[in-house]
C-alpha positions as CSV (number, residue, x, y, z in Angstrom):
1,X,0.0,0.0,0.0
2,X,3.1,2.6,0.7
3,X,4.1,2.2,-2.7
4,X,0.6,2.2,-4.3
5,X,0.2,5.3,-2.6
6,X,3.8,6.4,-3.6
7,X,2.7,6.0,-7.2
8,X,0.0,8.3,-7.0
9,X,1.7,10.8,-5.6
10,X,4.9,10.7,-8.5
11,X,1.7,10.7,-11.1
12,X,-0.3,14.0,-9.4
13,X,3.0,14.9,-9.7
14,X,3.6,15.0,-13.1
15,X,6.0,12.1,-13.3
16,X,5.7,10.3,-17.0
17,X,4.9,6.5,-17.4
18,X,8.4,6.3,-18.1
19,X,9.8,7.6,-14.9
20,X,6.9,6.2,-12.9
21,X,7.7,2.7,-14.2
22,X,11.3,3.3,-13.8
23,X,11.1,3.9,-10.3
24,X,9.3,1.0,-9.2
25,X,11.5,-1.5,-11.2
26,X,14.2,0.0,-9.3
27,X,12.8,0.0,-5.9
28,X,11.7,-3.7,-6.6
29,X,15.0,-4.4,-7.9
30,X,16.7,-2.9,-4.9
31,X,14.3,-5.4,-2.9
32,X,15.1,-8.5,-4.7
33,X,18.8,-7.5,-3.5
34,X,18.1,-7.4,0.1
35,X,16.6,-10.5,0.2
36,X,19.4,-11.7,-1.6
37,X,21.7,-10.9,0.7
38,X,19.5,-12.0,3.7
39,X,18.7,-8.6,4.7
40,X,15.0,-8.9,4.1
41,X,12.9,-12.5,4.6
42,X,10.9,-12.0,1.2
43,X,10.3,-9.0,-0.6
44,X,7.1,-7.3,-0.1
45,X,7.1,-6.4,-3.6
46,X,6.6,-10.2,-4.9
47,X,3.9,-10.3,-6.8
48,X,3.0,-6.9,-6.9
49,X,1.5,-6.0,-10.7
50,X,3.9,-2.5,-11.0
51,X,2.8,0.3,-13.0
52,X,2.3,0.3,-16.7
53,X,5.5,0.5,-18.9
54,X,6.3,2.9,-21.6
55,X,4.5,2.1,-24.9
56,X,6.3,2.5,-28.3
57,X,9.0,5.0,-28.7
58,X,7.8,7.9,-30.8
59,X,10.4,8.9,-33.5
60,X,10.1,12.1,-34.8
61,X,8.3,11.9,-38.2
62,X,10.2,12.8,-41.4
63,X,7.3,15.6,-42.1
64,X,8.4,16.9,-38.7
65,X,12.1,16.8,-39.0
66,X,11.8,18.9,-42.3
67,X,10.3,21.5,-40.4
68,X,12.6,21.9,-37.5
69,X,15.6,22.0,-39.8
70,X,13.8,24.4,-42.1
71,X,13.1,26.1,-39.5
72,X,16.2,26.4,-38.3
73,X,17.4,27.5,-41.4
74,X,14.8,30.5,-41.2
75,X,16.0,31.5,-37.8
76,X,19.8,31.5,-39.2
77,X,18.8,33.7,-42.1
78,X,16.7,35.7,-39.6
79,X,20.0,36.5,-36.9
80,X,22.2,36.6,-40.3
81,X,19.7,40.1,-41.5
82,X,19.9,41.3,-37.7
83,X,23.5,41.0,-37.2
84,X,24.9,44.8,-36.5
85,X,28.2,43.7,-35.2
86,X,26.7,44.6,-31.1
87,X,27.6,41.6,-28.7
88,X,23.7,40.6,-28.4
89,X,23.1,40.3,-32.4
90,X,26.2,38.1,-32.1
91,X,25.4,35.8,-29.5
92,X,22.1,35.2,-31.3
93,X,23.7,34.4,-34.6
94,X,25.9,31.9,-32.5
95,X,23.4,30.1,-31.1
96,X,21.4,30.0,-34.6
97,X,24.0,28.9,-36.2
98,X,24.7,25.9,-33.5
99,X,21.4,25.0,-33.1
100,X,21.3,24.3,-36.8
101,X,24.2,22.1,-36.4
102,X,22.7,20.6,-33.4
103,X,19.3,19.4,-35.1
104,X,21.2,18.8,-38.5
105,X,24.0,16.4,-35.9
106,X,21.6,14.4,-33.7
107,X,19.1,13.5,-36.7
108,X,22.2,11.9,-38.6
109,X,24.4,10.4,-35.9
110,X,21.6,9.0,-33.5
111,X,23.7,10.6,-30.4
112,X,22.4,10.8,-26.7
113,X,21.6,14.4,-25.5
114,X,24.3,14.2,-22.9
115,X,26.8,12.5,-26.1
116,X,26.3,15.8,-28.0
117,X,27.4,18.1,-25.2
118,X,30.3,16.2,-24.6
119,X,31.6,16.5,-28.2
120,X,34.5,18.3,-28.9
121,X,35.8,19.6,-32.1
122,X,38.2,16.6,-32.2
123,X,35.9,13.8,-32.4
124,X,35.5,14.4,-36.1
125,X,37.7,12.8,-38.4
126,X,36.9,14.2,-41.7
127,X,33.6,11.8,-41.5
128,X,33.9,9.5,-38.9
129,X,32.4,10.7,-35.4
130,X,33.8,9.3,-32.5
131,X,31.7,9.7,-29.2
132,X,33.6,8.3,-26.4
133,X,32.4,10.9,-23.8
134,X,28.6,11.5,-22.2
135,X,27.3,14.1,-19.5
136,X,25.2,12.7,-16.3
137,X,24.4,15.3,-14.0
138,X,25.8,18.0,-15.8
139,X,30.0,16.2,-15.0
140,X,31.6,14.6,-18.5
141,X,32.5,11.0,-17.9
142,X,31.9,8.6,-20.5
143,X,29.4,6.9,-22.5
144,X,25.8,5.9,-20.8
145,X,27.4,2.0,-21.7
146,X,31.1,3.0,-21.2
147,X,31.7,2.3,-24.5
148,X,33.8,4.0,-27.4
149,X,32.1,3.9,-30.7
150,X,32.7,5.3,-34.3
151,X,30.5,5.9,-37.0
152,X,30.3,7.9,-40.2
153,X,28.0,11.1,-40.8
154,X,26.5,12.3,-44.0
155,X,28.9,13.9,-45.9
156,X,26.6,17.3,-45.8
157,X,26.6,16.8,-41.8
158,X,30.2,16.7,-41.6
159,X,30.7,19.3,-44.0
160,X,28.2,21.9,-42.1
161,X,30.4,20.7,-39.0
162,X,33.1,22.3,-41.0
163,X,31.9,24.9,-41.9
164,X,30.9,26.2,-38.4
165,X,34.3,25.5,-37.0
166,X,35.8,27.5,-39.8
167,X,33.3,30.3,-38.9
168,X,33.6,30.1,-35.4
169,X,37.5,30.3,-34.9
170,X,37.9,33.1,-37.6
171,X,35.6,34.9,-35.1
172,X,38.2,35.0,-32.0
173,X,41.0,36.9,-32.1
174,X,44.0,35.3,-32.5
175,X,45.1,36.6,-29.5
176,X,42.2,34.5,-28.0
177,X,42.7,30.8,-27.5
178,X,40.0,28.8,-29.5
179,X,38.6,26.2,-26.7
180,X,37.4,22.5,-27.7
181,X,33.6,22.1,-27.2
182,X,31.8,21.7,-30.2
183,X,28.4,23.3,-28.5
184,X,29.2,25.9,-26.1
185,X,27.3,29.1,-25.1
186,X,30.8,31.5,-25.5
187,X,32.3,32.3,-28.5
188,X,35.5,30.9,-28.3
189,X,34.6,27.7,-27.1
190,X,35.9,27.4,-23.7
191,X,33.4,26.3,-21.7
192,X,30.8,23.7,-23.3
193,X,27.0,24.2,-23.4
194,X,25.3,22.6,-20.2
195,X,22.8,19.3,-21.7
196,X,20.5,21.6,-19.7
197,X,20.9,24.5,-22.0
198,X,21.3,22.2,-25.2
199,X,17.1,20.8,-23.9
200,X,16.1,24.6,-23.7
201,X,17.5,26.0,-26.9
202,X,15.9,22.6,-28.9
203,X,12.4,23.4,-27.1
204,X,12.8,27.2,-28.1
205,X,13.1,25.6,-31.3
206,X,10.1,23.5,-31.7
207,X,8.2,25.5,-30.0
208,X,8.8,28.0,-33.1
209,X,8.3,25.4,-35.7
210,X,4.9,24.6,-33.6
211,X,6.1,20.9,-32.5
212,X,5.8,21.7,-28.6
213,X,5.9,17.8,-28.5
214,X,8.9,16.8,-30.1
215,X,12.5,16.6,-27.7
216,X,15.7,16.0,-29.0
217,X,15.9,12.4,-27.9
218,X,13.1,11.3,-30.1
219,X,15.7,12.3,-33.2
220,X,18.1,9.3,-31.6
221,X,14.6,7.4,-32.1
222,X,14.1,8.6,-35.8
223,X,17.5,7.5,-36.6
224,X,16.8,4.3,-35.0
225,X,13.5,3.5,-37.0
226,X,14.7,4.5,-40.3
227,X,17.7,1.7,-40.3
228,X,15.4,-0.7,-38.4
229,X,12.7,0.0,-41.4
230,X,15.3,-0.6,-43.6
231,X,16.4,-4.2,-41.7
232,X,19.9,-2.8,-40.5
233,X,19.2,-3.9,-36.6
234,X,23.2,-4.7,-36.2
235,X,23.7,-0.8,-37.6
236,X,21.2,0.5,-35.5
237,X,22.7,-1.0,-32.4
238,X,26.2,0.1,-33.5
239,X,25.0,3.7,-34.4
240,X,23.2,3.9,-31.0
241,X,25.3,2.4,-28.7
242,X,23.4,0.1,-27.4
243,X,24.7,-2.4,-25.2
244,X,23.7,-5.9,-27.2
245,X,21.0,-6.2,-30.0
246,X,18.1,-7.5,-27.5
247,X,17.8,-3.8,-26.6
248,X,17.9,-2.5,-30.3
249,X,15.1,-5.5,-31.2
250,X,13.0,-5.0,-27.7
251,X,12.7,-1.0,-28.4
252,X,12.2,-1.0,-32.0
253,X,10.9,-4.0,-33.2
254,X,7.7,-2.5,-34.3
255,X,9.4,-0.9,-37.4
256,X,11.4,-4.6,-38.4
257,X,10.1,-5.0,-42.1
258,X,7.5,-7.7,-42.3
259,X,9.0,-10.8,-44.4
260,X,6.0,-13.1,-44.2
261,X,4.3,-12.1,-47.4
262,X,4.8,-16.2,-48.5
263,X,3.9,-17.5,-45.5
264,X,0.7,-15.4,-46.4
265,X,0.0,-16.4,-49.9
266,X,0.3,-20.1,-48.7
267,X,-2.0,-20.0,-45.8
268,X,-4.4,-17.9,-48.1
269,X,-4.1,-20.6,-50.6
270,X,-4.6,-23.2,-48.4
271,X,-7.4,-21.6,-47.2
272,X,-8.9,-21.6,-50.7
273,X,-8.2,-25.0,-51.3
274,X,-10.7,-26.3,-48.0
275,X,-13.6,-23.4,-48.5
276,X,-14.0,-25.3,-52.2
277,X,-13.8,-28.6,-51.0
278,X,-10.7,-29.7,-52.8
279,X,-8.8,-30.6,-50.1
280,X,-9.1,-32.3,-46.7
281,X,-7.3,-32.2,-43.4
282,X,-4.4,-34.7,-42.3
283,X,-2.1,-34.3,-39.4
284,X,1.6,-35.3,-40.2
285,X,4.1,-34.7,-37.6
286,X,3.7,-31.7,-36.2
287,X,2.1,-29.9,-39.3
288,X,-1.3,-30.2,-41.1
289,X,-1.7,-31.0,-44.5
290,X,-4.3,-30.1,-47.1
């Protein structure tokens, strides 16, 4: 009853399926331990139905993701006209111009929200991407899996990465030290935008394209369902760094290809067959036979 009442409480409190049922699979887990290490006689959780789970992860529709990048394209060309050389115009045509980057960079490479603030200006390699870095709680460490991985961006991704670098360190004086971030809310790159900041700037974003619904991480999800669409589950889990394939299969397996068309057109014919009468039913083995 505590924790029935507990998960109330978390859902008058705005908490999401997702972090409702992530706290009670935790606090049952952390049960199942005690009584695993004989600190607890049973677990008073055994048994217990728990909360409803997440339901399919929402990608972002391609219809959508044209928007957002056209979008920010307008707002670029919209800080570009304002620019008058003041520090404010500036800033804004900085953050236009890395929010473009940032919509253009995690549509293509798939990359956690905390793996894009962690990027630095090194992790490109004309177009391979390395992420070997993520942010938890705001401190760099490394990936969500530990994990280095490696993959290749669209050659007009890594070329608008390019680009922006160029245009970024021309901008500092040379008397300036250009710092490492890729995303970072200075102009010379010293200090590297907060994942918190990254969130805000994306929902200024969609709030202007009116997609109030759509959050950054749902691009890792678009990524995810185009290869899967396509049949590329051993890409997707390499792209995404997930741990093993069960993960890439249990989230996404509702955009796998269907590859049962024969199977179809033999059970329809087989249907046929016994609604005219010109077959009849036998059992051989383990299959039945018309």
């Amino acid at each position: 009853m505590v924790v029935r009442t507990a998960i109330v409480r978390w859902r008058d409190d705005g908490a999401t399926v997702s972090v409702v049922s992530g706290r009670f699979r935790i606090l049952r887990s952390a049960l199942g331990w005690a009584v695993g290490e004989s600190l607890l006689d049973a677990n008073p959780l055994a048994g217990m139905r728990g909360p409803p789970r997440p339901g399919t992860r929402m990608h972002v529709p391609i219809d959508d993701l044209r928007v957002l990048l056209d979008t920010a394209d307008r707002l670029l060309e919209k800080a570009q006209a304002s620019a008058d050389g003041s520090m404010r115009t500036s800033q804004e045509l900085h953050r236009a111009e890395q929010l473009r980057l940032l919509v253009r960079l995690a549509a293509d490479s798939g990359a956690r929200r905390g793996e894009l603030a962690a990027l630095r200006f090194s992790d490109l390699d004309d177009r391979v991407l390395t992420i070997e870095r993520g942010v938890s709680a705001e401190q760099v460490g490394p990936t969500k899996t530990g994990r280095v991985r490696r993959l290749t961006l669209g050659s007009s991704t890594a070329m608008l990465w390019r680009e922006c670098e160029a245009t970024w360190r021309a901008s500092v004086p040379d008397a300036v030290p250009f710092g490492p971030w890729l995303f970072s809310g200075q102009s010379g790159h010293q200090e590297r935008l907060t994942a918190g900041a990254m969130s805000h700037w994306f929902a200024a974003l969609c709030r202007e394209a009116g997609l109030p619904g759509v959050s950054l991480h749902r691009l890792r999800h678009t990524v995810a369902t185009f290869l899967v669409g396509r049949g590329d589950l051993l890409r997707v889990q390499q792209r995404l760094g997930h741990r093993d394939a069960s993960t890439t299969l249990r989230n996404y397996a509702h955009a796998l290809p269907l590859e049962d068309l024969d199977a179809a057109d033999g059970i329809d014919e087989m249907l046929g067959r016994v609604a005219r009468g010109s077959g009849s039913w036998s059992l051989k083995g383990n299959a039945i036979e018309v």
